[in-house]
N, CA, C and O atoms as a GROMACS GRO file, in nm:
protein
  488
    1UNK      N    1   1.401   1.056  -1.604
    1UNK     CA    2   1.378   0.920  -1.648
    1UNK      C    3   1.458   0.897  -1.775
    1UNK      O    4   1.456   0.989  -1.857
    2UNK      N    5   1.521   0.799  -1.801
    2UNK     CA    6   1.614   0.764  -1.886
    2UNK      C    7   1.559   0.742  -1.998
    2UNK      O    8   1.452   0.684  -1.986
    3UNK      N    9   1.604   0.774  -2.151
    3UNK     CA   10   1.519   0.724  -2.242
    3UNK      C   11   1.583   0.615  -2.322
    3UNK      O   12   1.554   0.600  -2.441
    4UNK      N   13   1.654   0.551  -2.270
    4UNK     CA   14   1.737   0.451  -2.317
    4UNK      C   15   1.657   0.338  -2.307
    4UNK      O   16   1.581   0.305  -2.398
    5UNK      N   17   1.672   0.266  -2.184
    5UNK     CA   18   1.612   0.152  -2.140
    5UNK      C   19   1.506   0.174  -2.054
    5UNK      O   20   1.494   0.293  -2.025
    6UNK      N   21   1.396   0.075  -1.987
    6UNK     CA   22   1.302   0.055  -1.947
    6UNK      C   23   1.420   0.055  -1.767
    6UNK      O   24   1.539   0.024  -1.766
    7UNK      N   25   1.344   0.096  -1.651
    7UNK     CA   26   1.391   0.081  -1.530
    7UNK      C   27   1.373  -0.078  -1.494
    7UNK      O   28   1.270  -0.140  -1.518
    8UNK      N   29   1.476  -0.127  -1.442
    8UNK     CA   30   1.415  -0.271  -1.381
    8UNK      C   31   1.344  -0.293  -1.270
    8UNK      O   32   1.368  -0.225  -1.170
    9UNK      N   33   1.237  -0.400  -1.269
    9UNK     CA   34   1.220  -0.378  -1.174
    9UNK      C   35   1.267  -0.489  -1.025
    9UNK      O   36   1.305  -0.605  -1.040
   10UNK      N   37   1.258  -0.449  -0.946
   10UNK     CA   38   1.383  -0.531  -0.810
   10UNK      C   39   1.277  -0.592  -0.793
   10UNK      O   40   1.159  -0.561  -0.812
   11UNK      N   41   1.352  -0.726  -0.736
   11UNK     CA   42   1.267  -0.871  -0.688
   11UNK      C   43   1.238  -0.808  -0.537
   11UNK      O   44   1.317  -0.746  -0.466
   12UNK      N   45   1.090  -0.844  -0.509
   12UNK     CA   46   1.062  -0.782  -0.358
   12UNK      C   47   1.027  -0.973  -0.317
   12UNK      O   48   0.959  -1.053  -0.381
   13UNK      N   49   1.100  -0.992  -0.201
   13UNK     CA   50   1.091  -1.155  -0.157
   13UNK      C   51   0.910  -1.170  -0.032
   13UNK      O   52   0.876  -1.087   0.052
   14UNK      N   53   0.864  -1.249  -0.055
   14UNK     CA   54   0.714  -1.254   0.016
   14UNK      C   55   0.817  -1.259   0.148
   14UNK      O   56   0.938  -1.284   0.158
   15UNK      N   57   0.686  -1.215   0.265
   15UNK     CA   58   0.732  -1.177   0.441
   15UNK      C   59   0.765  -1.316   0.454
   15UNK      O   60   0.762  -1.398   0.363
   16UNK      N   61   0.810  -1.345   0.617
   16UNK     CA   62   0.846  -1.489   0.620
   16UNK      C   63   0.723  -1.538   0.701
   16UNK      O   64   0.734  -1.650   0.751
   17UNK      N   65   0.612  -1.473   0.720
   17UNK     CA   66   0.526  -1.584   0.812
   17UNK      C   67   0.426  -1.616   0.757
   17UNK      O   68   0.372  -1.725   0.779
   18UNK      N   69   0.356  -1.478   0.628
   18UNK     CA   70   0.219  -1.518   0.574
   18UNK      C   71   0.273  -1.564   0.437
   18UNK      O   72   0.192  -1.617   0.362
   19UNK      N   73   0.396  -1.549   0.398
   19UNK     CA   74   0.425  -1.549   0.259
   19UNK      C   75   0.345  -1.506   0.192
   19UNK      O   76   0.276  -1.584   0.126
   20UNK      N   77   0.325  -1.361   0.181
   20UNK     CA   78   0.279  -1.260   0.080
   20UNK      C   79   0.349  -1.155  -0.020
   20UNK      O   80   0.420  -1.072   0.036
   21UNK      N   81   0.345  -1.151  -0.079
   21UNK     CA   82   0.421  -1.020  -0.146
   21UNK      C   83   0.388  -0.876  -0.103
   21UNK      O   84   0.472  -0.788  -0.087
   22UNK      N   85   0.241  -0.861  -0.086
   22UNK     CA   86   0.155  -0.748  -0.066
   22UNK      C   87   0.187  -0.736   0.100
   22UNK      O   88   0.176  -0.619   0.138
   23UNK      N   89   0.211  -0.798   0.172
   23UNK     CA   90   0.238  -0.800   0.324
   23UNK      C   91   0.352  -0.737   0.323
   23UNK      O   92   0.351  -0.631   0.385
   24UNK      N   93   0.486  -0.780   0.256
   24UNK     CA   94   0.595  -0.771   0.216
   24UNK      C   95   0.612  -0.596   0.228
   24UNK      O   96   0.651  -0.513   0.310
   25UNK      N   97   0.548  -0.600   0.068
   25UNK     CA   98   0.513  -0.408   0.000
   25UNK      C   99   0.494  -0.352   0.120
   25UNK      O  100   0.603  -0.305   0.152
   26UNK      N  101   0.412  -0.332   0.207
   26UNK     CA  102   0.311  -0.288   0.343
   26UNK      C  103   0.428  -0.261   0.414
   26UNK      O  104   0.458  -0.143   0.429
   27UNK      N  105   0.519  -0.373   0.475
   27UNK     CA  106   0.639  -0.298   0.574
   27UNK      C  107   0.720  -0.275   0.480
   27UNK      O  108   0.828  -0.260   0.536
   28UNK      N  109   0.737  -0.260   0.351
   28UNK     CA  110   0.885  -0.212   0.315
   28UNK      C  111   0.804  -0.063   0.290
   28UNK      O  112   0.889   0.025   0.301
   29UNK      N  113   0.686  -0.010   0.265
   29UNK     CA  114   0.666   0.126   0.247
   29UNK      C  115   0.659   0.182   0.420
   29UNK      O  116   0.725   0.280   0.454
   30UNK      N  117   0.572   0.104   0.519
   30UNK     CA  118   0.562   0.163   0.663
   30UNK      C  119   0.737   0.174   0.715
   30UNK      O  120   0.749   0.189   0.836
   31UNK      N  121   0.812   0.170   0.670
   31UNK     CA  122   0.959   0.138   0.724
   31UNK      C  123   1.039   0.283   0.677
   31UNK      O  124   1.058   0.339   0.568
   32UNK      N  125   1.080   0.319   0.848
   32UNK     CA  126   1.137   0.485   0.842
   32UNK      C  127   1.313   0.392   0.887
   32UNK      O  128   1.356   0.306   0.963
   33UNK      N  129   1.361   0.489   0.775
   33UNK     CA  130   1.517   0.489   0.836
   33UNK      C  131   1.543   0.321   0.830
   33UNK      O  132   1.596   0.258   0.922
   34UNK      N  133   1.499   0.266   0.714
   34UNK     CA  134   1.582   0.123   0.757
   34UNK      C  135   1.545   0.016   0.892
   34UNK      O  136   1.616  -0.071   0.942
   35UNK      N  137   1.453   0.044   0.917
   35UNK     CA  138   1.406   0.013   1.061
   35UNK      C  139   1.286  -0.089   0.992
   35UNK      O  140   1.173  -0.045   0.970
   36UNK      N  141   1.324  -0.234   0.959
   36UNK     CA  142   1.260  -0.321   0.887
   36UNK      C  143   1.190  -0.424   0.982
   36UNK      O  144   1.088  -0.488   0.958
   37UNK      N  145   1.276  -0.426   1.104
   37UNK     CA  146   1.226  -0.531   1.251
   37UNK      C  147   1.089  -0.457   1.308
   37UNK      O  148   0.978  -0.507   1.331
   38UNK      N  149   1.141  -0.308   1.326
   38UNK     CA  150   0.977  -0.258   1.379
   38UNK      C  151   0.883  -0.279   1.264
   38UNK      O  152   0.803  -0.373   1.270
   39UNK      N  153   0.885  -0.210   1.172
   39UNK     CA  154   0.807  -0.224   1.072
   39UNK      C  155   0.701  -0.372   1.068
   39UNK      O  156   0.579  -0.381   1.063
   40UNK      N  157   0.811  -0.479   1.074
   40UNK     CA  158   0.752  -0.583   1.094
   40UNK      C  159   0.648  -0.612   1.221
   40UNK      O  160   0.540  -0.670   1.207
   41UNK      N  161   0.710  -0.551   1.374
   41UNK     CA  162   0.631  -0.586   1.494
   41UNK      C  163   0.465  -0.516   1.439
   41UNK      O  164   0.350  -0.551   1.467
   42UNK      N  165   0.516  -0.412   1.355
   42UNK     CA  166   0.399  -0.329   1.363
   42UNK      C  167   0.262  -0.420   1.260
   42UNK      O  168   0.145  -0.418   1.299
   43UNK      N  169   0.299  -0.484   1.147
   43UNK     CA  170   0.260  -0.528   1.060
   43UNK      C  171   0.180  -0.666   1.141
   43UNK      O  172   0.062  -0.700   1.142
   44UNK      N  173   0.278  -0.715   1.194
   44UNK     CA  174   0.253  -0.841   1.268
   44UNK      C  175   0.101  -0.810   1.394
   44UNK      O  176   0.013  -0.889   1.427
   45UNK      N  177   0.120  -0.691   1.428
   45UNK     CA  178   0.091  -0.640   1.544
   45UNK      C  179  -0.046  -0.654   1.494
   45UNK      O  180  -0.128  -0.731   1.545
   46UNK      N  181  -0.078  -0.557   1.368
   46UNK     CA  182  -0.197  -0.538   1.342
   46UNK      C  183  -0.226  -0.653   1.307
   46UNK      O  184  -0.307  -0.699   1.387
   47UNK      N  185  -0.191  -0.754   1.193
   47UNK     CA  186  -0.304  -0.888   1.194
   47UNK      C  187  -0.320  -0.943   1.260
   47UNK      O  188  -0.419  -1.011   1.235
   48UNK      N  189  -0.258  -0.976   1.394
   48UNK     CA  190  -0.268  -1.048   1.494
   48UNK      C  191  -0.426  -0.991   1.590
   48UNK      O  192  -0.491  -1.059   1.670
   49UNK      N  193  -0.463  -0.794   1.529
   49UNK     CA  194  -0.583  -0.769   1.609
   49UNK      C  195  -0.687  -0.777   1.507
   49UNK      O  196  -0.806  -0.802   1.529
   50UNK      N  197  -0.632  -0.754   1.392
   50UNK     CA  198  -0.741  -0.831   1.266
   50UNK      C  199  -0.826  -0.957   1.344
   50UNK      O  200  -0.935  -0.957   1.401
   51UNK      N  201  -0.721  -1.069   1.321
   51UNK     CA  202  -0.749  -1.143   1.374
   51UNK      C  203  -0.829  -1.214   1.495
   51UNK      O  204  -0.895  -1.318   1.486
   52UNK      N  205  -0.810  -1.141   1.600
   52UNK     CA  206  -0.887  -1.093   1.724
   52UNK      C  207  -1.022  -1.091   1.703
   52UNK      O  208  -1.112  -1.172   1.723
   53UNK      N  209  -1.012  -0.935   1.641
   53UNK     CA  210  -1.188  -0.884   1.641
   53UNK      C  211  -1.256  -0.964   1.529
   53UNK      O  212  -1.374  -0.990   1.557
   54UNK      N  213  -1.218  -1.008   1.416
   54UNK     CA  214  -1.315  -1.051   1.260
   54UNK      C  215  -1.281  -1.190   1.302
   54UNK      O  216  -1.382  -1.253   1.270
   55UNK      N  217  -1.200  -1.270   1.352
   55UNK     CA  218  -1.151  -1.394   1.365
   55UNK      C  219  -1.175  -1.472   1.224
   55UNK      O  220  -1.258  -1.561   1.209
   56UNK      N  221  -1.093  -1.426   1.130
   56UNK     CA  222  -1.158  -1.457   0.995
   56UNK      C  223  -0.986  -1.461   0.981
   56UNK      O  224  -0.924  -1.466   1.086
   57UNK      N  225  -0.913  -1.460   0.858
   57UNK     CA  226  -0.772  -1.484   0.772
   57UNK      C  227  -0.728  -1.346   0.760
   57UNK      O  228  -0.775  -1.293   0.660
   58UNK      N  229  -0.661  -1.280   0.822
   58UNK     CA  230  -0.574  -1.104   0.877
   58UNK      C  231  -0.582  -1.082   0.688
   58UNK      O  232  -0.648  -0.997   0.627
   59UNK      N  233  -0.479  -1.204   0.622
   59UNK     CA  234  -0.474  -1.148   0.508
   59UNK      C  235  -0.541  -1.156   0.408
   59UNK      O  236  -0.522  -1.080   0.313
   60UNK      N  237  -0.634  -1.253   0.409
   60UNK     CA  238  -0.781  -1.210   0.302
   60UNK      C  239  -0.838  -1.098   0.346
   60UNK      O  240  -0.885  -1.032   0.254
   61UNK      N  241  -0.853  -1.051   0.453
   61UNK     CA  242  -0.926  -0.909   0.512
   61UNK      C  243  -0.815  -0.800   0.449
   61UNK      O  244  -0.840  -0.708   0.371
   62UNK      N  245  -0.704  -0.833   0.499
   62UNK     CA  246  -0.601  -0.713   0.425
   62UNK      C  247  -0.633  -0.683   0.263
   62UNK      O  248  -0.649  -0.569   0.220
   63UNK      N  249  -0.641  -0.819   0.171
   63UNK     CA  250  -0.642  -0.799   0.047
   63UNK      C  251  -0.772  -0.716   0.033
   63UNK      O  252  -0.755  -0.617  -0.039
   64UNK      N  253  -0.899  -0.730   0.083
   64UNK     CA  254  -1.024  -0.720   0.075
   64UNK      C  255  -1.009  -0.553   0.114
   64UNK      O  256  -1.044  -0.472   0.028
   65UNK      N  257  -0.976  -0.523   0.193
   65UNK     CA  258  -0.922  -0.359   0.194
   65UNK      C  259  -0.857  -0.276   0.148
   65UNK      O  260  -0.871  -0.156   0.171
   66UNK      N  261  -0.763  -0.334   0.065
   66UNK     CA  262  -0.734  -0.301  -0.036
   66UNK      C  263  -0.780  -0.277  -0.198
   66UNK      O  264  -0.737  -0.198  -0.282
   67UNK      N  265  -0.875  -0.369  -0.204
   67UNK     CA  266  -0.914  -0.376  -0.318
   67UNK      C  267  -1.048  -0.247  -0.287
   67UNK      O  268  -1.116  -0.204  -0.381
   68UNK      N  269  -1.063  -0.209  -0.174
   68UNK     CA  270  -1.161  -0.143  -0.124
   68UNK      C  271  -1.135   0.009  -0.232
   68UNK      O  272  -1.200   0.071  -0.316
   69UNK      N  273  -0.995   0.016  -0.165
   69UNK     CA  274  -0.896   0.140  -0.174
   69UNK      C  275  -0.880   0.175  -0.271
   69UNK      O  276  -0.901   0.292  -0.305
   70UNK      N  277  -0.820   0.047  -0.375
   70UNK     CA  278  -0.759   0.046  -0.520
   70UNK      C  279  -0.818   0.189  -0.582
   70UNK      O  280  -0.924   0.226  -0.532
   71UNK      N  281  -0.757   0.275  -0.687
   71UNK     CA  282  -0.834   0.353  -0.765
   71UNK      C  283  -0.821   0.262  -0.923
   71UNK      O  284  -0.728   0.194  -0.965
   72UNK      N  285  -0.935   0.288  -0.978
   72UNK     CA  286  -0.940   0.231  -1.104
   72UNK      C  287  -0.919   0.379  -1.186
   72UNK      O  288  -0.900   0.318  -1.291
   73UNK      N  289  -0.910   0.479  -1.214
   73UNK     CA  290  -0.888   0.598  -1.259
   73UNK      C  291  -0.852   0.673  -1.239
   73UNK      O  292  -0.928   0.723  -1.156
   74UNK      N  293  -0.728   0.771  -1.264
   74UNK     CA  294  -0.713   0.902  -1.220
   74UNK      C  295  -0.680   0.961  -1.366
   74UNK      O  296  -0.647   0.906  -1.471
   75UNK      N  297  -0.708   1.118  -1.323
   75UNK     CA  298  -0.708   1.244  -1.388
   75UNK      C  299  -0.538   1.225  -1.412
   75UNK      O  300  -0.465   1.173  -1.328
   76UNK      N  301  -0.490   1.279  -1.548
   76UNK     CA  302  -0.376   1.345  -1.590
   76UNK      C  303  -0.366   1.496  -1.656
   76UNK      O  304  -0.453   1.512  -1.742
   77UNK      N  305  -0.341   1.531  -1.650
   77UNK     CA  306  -0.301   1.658  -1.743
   77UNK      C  307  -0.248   1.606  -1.892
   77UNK      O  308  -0.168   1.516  -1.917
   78UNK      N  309  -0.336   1.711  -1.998
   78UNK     CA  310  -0.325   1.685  -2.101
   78UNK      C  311  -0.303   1.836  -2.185
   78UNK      O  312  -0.415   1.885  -2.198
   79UNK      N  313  -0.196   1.925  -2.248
   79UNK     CA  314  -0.243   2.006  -2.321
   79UNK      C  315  -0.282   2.003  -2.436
   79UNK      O  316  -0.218   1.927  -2.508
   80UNK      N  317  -0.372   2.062  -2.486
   80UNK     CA  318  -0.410   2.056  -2.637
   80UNK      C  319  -0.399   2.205  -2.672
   80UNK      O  320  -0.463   2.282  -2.599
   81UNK      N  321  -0.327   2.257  -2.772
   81UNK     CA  322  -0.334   2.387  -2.793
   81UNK      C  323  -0.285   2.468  -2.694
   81UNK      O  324  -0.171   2.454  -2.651
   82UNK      N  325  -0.399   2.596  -2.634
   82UNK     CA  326  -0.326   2.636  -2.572
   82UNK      C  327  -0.385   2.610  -2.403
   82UNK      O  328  -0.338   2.675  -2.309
   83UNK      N  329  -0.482   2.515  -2.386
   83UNK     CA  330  -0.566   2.481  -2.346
   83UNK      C  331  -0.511   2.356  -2.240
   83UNK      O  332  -0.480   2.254  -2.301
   84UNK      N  333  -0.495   2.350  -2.097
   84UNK     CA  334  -0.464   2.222  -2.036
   84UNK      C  335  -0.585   2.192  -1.958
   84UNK      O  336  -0.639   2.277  -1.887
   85UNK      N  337  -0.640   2.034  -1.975
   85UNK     CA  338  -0.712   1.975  -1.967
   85UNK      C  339  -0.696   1.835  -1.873
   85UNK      O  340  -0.594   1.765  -1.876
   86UNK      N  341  -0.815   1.806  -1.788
   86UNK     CA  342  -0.775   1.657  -1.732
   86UNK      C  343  -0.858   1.594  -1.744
   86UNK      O  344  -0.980   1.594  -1.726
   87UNK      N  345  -0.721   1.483  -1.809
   87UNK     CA  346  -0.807   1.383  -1.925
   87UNK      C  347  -0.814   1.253  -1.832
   87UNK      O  348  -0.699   1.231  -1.792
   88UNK      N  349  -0.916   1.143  -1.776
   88UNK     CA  350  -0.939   1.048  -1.711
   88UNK      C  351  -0.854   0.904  -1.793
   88UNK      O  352  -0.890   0.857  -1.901
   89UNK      N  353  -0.766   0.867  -1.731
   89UNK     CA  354  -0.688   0.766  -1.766
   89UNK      C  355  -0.699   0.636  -1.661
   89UNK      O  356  -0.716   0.658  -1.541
   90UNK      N  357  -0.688   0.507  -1.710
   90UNK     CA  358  -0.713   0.373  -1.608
   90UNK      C  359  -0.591   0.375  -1.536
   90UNK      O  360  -0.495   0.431  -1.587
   91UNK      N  361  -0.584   0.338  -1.459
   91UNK     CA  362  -0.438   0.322  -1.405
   91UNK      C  363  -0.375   0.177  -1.408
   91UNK      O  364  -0.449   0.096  -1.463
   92UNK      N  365  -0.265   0.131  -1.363
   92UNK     CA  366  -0.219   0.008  -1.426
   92UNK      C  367  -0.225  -0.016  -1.262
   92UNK      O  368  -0.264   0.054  -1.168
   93UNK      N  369  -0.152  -0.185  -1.278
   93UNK     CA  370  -0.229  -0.243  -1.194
   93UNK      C  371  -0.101  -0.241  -1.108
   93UNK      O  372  -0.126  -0.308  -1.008
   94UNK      N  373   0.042  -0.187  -1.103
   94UNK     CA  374   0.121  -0.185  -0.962
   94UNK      C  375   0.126  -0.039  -0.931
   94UNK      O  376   0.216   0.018  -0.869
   95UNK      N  377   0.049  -0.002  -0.968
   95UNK     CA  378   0.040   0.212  -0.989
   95UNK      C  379  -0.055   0.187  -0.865
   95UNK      O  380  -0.034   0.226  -0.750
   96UNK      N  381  -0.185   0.101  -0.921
   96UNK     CA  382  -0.295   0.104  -0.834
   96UNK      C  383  -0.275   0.054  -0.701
   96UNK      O  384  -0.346   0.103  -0.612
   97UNK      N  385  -0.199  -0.028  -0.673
   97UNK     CA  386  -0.104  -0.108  -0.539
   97UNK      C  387  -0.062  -0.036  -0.461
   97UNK      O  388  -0.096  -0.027  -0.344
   98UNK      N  389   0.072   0.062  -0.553
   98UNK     CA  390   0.124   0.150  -0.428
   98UNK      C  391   0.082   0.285  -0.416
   98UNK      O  392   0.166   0.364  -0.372
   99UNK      N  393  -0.086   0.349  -0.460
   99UNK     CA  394  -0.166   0.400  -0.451
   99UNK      C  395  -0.199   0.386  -0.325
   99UNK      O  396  -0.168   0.458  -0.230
  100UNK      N  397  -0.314   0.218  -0.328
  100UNK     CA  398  -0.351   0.188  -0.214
  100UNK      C  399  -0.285   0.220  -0.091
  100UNK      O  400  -0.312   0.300  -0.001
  101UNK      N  401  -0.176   0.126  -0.112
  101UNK     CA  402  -0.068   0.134   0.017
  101UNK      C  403  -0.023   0.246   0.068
  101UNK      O  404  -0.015   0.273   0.187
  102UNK      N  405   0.019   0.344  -0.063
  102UNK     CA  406   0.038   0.432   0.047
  102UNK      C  407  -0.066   0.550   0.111
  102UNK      O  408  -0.026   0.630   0.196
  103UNK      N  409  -0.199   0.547   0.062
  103UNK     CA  410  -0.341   0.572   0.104
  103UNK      C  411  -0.385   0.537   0.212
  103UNK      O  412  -0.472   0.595   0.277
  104UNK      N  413  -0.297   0.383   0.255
  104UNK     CA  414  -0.370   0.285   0.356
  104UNK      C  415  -0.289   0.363   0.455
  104UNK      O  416  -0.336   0.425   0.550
  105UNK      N  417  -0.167   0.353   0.425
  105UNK     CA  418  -0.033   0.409   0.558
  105UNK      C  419  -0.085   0.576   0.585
  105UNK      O  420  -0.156   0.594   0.684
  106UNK      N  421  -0.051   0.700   0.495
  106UNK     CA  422  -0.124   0.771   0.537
  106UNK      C  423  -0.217   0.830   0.642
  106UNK      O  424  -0.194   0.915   0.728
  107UNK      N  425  -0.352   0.746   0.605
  107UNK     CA  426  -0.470   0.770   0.684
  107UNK      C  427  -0.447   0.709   0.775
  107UNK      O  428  -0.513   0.748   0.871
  108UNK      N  429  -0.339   0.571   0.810
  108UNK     CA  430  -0.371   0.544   0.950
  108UNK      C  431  -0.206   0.632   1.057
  108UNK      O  432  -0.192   0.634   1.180
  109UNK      N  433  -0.141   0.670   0.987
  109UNK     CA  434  -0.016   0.784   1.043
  109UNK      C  435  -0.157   0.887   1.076
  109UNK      O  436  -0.149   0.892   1.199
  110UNK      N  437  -0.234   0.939   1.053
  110UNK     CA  438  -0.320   1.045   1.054
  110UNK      C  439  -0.422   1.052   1.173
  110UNK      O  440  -0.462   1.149   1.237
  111UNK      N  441  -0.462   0.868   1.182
  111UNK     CA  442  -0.503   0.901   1.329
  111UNK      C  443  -0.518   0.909   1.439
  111UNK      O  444  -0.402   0.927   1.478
  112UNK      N  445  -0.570   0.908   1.513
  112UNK     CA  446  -0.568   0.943   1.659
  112UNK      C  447  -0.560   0.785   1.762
  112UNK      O  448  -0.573   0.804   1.883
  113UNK      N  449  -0.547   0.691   1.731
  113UNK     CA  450  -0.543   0.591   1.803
  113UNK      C  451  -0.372   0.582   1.877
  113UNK      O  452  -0.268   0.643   1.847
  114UNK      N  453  -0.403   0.478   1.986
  114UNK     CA  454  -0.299   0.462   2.051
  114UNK      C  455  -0.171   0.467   2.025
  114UNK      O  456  -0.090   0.550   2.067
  115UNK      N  457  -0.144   0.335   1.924
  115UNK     CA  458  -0.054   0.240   1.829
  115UNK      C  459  -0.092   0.246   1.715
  115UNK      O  460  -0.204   0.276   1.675
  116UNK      N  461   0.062   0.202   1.614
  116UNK     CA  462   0.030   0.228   1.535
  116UNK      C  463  -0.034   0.103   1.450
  116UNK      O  464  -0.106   0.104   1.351
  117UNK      N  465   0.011   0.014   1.512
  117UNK     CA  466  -0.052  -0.177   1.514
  117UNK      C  467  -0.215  -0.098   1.505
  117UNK      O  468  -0.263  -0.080   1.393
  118UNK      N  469  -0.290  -0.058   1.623
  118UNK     CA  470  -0.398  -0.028   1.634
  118UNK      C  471  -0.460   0.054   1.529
  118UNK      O  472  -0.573   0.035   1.485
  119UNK      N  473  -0.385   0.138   1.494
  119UNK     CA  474  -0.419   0.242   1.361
  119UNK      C  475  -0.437   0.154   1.269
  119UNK      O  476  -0.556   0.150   1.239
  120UNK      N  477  -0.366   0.070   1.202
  120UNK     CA  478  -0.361  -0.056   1.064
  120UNK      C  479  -0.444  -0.068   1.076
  120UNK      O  480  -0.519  -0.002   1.004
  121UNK      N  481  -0.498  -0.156   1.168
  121UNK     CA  482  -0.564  -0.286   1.226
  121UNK      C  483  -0.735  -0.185   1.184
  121UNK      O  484  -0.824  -0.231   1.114
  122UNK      N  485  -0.738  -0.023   1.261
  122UNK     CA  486  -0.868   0.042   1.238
  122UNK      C  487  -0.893   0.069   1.080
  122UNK      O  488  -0.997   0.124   1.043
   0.00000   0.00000   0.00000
């Protein structure tokens, strides 16, 4: 990490159908190899069964699961002396985002359902 300047950070543009940012984040982290069209079927795939079963707004339920996820704390390493210690620190609030997200992607790569639309969506 550079100790010059601060990293910038890149404009991420909201998806084109829910206009979200956080929808956006979701397929640009689920996206292997540049492959941004599937990513999308897949994204699409799952709110569309959101939608289905809760018949409620895919992306208030998305946000609402997320915030499920969020961590408000994690452990760091701290030495004092000769002594290393983990010291409980808040986490900031786009730390806590792509926490979630990639927590959310993870566990559903992990399970056993059909699709991967279907995995999200569980």
């Amino acid at each position: 990490m550079s100790r010059r300047h601060a990293a910038t950070k890149r404009e991420i543009h909201p998806d084109p159908r829910y206009g979200d940012l956080v929808v956006s984040k979701l397929m640009n982290n689920l996206m292997i190899s540049g492959k941004k069209s599937a990513a999308e079927k897949i994204v699409y795939g799952a709110m569309e069964v959101i939608q289905k079963r809760t018949s409620q707004d895919p992306v208030k339920f998305f946000h609402e699961a997320l915030n499920n996820i969020k961590p408000s704390v994690e452990v760091r390493s701290r030495r004092v002396g000769g002594a290393t210690y983990q010291v409980p620190t808040p986490v900031r609030p786009e730390r806590m985002m792509a926490l979630a997200l990639r927590w959310l992607i993870d566990a559903s790569r992990s399970r056993r359902d059909k699709t991967m639309q279907e995995r999200i969506a569980n």
